[in-house]
C-alpha positions in Angstrom: -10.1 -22.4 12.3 -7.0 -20.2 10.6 -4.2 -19.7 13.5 -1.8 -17.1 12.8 1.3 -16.4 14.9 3.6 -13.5 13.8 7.8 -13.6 14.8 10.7 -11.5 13.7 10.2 -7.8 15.1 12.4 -6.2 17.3 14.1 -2.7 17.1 16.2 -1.4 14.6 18.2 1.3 13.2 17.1 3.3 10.1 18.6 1.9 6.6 18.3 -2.0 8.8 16.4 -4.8 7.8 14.1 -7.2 9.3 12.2 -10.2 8.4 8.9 -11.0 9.8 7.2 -14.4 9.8 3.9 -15.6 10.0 3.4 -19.4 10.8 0.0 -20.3 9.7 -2.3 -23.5 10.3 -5.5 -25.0 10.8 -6.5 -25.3 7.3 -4.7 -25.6 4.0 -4.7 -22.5 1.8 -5.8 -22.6 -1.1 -8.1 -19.9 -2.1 -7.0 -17.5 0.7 -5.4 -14.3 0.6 -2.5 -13.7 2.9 -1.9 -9.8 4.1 0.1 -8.0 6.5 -1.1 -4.6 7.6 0.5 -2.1 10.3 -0.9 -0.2 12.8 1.4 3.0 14.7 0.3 4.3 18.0 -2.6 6.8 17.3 -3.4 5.8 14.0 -5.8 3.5 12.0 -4.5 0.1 11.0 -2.8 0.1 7.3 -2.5 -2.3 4.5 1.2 -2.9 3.4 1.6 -6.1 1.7 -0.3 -8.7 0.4 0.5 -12.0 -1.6 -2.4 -15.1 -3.1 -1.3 -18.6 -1.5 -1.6 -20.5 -4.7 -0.3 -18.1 -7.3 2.3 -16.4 -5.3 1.4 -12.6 -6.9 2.2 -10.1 -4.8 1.0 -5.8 -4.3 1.4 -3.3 -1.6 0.9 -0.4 -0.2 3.2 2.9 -2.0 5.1 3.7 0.7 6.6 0.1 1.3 6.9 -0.7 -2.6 11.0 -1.3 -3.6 11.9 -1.6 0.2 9.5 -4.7 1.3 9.1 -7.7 -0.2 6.1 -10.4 0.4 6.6 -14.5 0.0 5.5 -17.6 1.0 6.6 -21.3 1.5 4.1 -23.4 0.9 5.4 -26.5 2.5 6.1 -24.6 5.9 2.5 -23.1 5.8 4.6 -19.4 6.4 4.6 -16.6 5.2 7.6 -13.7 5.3 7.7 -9.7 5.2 11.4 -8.6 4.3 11.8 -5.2 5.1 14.9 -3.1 3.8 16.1 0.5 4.4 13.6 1.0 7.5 12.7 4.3 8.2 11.6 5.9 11.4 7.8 5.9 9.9 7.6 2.1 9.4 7.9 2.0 13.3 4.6 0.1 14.3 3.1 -3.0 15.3 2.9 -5.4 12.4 0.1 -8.1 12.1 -0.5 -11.1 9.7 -3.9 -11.5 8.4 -5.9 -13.9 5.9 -9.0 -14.0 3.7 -10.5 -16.4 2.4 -11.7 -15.9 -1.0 -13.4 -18.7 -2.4 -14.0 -18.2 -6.5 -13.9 -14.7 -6.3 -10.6 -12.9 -6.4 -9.8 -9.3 -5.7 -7.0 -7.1 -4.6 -8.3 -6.7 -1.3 -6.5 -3.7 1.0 -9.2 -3.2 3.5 -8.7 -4.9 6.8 -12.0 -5.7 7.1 -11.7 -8.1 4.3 -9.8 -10.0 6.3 -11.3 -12.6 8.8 -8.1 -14.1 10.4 -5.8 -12.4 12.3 -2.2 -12.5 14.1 -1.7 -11.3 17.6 1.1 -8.8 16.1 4.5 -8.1 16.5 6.7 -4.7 17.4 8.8 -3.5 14.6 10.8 -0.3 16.1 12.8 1.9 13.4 15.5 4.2 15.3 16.8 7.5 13.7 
């Protein structure tokens, strides 16, 4: 069973930074998908970032592209959202998630694609 445990929120002033972790276990990762998606109060959950455990490629979401960056040490099973000039609309709680994709890759945005999840953690961008 995937365990996902998410660190590294906290509040912020816009232009900051912050680096989230997610420490992951319970399997090894091959084949999986590794997201992180963000969810504000009153709205639906959102795909930001996204990055393939063996390859290492990487997408995201439009809004986040130039300012966030998604990677991953293999050997520490972790996985890291650096997040530059914040902005007041990137206030939200922030989760980790993973997929499991056996032979059959895709670019997968949806969060219902995603099986495993993090218990989230608070990102708050000042103005």
């Amino acid at each position: 069973q995937v365990q996902l445990v998410e660190s590294g929120g906290g509040l912020v002033q816009a232009g900051g930074s912050l680096r989230l972790s997610c420490a992951a276990s319970g399997r090894t990762f091959s084949n999986y998908l590794m997201g992180w998606f963000r969810q504000a109060p009153g709205k639906e959950r959102e795909f930001v970032a996204a990055i393939r455990w063996t390859s290492g490629s990487t997408y995201y979401t439009n809004s986040v592209t130039g300012r966030f960056t998604v990677s991953r040490v293999n050997a520490k099973n972790t996985m890291y959202l650096q997040m530059n000039s914040l902005k007041p609309e990137d206030t939200a709680v922030y989760y980790c998630a993973a997929r499991f994709y056996g032979s059959s890759w895709s670019p997968s945005r949806s969060s219902a694609d995603f099986g495993s999840w993090g218990q989230g953690t608070q990102v708050t961008v000042s103005s």
